[in-house]
N, C-alpha and C positions, 0 to 999 in steps of 0.2 A: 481456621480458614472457612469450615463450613457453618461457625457461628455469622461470620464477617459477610459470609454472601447470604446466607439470610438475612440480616440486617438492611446490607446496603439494596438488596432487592424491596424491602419493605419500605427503605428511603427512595422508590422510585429508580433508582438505578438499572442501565441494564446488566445481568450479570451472566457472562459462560463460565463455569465451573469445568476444570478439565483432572484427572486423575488418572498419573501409569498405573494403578491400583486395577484390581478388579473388584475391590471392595470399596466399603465406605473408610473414612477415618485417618488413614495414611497408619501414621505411629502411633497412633492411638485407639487403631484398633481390636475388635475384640476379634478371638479367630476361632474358627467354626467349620466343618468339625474337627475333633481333637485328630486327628488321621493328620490336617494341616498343621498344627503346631509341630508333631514327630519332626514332618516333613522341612517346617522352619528353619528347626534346631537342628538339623541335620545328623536326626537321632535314627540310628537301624531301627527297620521291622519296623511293624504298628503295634497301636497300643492294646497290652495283653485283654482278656476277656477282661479280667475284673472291674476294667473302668466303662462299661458297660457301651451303652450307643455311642457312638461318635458325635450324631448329632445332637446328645441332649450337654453338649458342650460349648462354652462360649466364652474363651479364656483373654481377659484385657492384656493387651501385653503392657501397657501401662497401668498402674492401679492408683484410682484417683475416688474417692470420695467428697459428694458433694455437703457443705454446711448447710443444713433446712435455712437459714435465715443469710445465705452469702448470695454473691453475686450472681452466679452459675443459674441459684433458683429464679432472683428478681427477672432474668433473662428471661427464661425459660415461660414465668409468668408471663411476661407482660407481651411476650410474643406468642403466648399461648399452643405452643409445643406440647408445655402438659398434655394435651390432649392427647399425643403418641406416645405417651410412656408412661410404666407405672412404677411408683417408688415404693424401695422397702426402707423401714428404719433400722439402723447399725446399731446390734443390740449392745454395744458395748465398746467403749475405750479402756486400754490399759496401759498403764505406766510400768520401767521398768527399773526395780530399784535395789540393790543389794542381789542381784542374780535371781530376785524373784519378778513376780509379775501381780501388783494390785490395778485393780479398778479403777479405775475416776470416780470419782463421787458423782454423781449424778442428782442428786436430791440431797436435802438438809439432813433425813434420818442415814441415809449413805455416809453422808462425810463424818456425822457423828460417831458411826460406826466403826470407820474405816481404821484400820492402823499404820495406812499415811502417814501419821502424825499424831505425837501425844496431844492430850485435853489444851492443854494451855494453848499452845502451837494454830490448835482449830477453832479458840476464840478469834486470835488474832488472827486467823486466816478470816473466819466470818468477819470480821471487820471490815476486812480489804476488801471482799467480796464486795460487802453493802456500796462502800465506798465506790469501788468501780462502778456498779448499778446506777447509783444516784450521781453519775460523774455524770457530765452536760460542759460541752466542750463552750458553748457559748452563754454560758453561766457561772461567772465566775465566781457567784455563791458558794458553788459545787468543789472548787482546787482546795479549798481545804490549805491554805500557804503554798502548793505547786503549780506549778507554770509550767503548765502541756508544754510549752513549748520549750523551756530550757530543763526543769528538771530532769536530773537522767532518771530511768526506770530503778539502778540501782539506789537514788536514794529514799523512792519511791518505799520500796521494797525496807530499808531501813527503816523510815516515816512509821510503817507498821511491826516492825522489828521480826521479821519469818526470818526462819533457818534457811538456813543455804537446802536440806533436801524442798521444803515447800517454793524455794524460788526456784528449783530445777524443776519441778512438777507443774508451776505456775506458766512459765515461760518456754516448755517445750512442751506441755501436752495441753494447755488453753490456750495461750499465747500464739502455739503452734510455731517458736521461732527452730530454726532447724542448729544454730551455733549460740552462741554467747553475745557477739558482738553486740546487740541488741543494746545490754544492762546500760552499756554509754550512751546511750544517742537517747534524745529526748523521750518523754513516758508516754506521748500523747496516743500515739502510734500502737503501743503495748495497749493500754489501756484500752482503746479501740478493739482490738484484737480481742480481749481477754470478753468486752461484751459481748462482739458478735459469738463469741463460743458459749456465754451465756444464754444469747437471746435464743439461739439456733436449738441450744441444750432444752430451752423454756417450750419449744412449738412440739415435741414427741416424747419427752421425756426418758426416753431409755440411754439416747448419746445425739449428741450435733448434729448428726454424718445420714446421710440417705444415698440411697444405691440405687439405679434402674432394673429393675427384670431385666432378663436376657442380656447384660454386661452393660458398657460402655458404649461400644459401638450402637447403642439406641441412639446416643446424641450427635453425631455428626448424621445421624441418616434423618433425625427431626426436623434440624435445622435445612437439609438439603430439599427436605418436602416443603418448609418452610419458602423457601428460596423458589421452587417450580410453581408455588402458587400464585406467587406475584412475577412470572413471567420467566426468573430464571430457567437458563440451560444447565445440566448436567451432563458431563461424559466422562462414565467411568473407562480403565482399560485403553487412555487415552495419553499413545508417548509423547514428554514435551521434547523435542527435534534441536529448539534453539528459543532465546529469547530476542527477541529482534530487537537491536536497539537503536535510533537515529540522533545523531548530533548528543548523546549521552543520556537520550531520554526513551525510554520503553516507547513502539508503537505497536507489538504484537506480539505472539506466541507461531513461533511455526510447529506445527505436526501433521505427521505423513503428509507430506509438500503441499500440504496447506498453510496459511498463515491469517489467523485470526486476529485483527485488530484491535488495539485497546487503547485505552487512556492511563489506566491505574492497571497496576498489577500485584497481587497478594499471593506468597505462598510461603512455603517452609524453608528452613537451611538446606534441605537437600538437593533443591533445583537451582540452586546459586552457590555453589563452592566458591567460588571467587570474591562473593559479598559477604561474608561471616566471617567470624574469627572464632578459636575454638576457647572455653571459656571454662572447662572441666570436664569431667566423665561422672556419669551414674552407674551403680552396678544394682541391676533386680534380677532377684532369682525367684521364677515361680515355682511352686512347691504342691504337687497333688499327695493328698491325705485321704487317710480313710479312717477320722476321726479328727473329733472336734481338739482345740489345742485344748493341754491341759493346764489346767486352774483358771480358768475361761467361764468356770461355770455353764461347760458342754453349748456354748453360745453358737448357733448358729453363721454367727457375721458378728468382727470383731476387727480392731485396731489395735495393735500394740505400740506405744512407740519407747526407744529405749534412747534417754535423754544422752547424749556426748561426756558427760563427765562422768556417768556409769561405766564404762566402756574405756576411757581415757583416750578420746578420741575428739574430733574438733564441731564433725556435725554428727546430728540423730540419726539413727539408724531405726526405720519404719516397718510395719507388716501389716498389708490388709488382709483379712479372711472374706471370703465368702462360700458359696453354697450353694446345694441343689435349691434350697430354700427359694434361688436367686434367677431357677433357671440359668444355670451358668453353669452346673457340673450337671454329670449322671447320680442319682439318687445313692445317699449314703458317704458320698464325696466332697472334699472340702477344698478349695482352691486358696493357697496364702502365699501372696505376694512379699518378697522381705525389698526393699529396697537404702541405699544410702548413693551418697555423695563420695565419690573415690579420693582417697587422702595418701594411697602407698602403691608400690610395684605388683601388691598382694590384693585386689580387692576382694577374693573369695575367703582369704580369711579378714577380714575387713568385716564382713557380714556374718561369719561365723554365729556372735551369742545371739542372733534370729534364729538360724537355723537350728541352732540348739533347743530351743525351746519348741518348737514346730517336729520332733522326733516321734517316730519314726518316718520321712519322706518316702513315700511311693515311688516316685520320678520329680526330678528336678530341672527345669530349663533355665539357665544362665546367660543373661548376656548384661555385655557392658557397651554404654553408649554413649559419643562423645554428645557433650555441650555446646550447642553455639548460639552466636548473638551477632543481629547483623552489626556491621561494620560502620553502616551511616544509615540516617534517619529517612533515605529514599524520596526525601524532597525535591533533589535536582532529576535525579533517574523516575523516579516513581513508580518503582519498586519497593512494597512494603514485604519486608519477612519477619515472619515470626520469629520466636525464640524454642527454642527445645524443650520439649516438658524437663521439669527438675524435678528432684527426688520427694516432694512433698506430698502427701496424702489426701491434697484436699486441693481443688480448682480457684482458689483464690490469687493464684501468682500467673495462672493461665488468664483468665477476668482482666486483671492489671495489664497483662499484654495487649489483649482484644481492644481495651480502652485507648493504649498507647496506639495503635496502630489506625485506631479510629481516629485519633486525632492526628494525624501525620496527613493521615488522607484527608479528611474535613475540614482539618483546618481549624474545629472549634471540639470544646470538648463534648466526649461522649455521655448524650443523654439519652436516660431510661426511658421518657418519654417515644422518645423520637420512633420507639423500638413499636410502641403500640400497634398492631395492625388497624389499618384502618378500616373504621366500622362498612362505609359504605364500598369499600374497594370493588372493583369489578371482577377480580380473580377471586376472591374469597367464595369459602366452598360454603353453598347451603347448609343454613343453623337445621341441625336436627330436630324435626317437630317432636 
């Protein structure tokens, strides 16, 4: 939401942003200080001495890492937000395989290295690699006899002859797919996928993933400055009352017995129960540590993800780490996210071999949170809602929403361009001499 009213404010739009929040973000945001999360979770007492200031805490209650080379950044560039946030690089991804925890390969002497995979196993995976690299969707030079568009991944994967552990490694920790279903549905999509985790891998070299200083909550507050500069309004701490609707179509928002008129309206599942439908559950347990996970290579900020058929389970089960490193915890403290997709009556033991490996936990906050997806496309109402973050570890499935919801509203699709600030705008703040 607070991506979309930047946007549509930079599109000339007028835009009031309204929030029962007192913060930025809604569900995605970060919480500050650790005294509020107790409080959240509706844990006794505050947090003991050991976890030091309160406020040198800033806990995502969602944990999303962004891809250096995805969507999230192209945004963030070309509307030049960068300039309110500074990112760190994610020193590491790890895969989880036989109850241990390896690396990613990261560079050529890594994979070489690695015991992923015997010698033979790492020709033919460099094979695929190349292959993917030199893939060019509109160069049919490049298919090699596949057809992006009907061959399936699985015989993709054949074509090159990898093991089933390298196609589990391939497809849930490059690929970033969260089940299996993928292997059937055409390669093009995978393929795309395994570059962007390439190209992303190519711009810092330690892992794909970048993080903002002080959490998450830096990006809906970017974006809202973003929004105030070309003339939007903001009001945090502001209850919505009613959505006023005429003849089936939104003309307003009432709060405290005002009522704000509109044309379009954008917001989350939670202020429309009536227009969503419920679609799954997630379950993330945040986890504070006093000490880095082990065989991590004492990493500072790390992802784990542990593929569905290790676990014998349907989707991946995820863990971000972060750090004082991050400005997010008090010094000496480690913040690790475990999060999956709920598949049984049990989802705490569901998530269990995360937490296993995350041993000894300090304190643990739990919560499960349903899924929803609106109901209709908000054409006739014009009412656009989002969808609910899912279990994924990285903003690429949030991106696809933004896009989807731009074009509901627009009418045409979502361009990058369009996002440029304009040079000569009249709200744009003076270039620093």
């Amino acid at each position: 939401e607070c991506i979309l009213s930047g946007i549509m404010s930079v599109n000339g739009k007028k835009v009031l942003h309204m929030d029962r929040n007192s913060y930025y973000g809604g569900e995605s945001a970060s919480i500050t200080p650790l005294e509020d999360l107790y409080k959240r979770f509706n844990l006794p007492g505050t947090p003991p001495e050991s976890m030091g200031r309160g406020r040198d805490w800033n806990v995502d209650l969602i944990p999303k890492f962004l891809m250096a080379n995805g969507q999230l950044v192209k945004m963030l560039l070309y509307t030049e937000v960068t300039r309110y946030l500074d990112f760190k690089v994610i020193e590491g991804s790890f895969v989880y395989k036989g109850g241990k925890i390896y690396k990613v390969p990261s560079t050529e002497a890594e994979a070489l290295a690695s015991s992923l995979m015997g010698l033979f196993e790492k020709r033919r995976f460099r094979k695929f690699l190349v292959y993917v690299a030199n893939f060019d969707e509109n160069d049919p030079r490049t298919f090699e006899g596949v057809d992006p568009k009907k061959t399936t991944m699985r015989d993709v994967y054949k074509k090159f002859d990898l093991g089933q552990d390298v196609i589990d490694f391939t497809g849930h920790a490059l690929a970033l797919y969260r089940t299996d279903d993928y292997l059937d549905q055409p390669c093009q999509e995978t393929i795309n996928r395994i570059k962007l985790y390439s190209e992303s891998l190519a711009r810092y070299g330690k892992s794909p993933y970048l993080y903002p200083l002080y959490g998450l909550g830096e990006l809906p507050q970017g974006f809202a400055r973003l929004s105030a500069i070309y003339g939007g309004t903001y009001m945090l701490n502001k209850p919505i009352e009613e959505i006023v609707i005429e003849n089936g179509k939104v003309i307003g928002v009432k709060s405290e017995g005002e009522v704000a008129r509109c044309k379009q309206l954008i917001c989350d599942p939670s202020y429309v129960s009536d227009r969503v439908t419920k679609v799954g559950q997630v379950i993330r347990v945040i986890c504070i540590l006093s000490h880095p996970i082990k065989n991590t290579n004492d990493a500072n900020s790390c992802q784990i993800i542990i593929p569905q058929n290790q676990v014998n389970r349907k989707s991946d089960i995820y863990v971000c780490m972060i750090s004082s490193a991050h400005n997010v915890a008090a010094q000496g403290k480690y913040i690790a996210i475990a999060s999956t997709t709920v598949e049984t009556a049990d989802p705490e033991k569901e998530i269990k071999p995360a937490l296993d490996l995350l041993e000894p936990i300090e304190q643990k906050f739990v919560s499960i949170s349903d899924l929803f997806a609106p109901t209709d496309l908000g054409t006739e109402s014009q009412i656009f809602i989002s969808r609910t973050y899912d279990a994924t570890t990285h903003f690429e499935t949030t991106c696809d929403d933004i896009k989807d919801i731009y074009k509901r509203m627009m009418g045409s699709e979502f361009d990058f361009e369009e996002m440029k600030r304009k040079k000569n705008d009249i709200y744009g703040e003076e270039e620093q001499q």
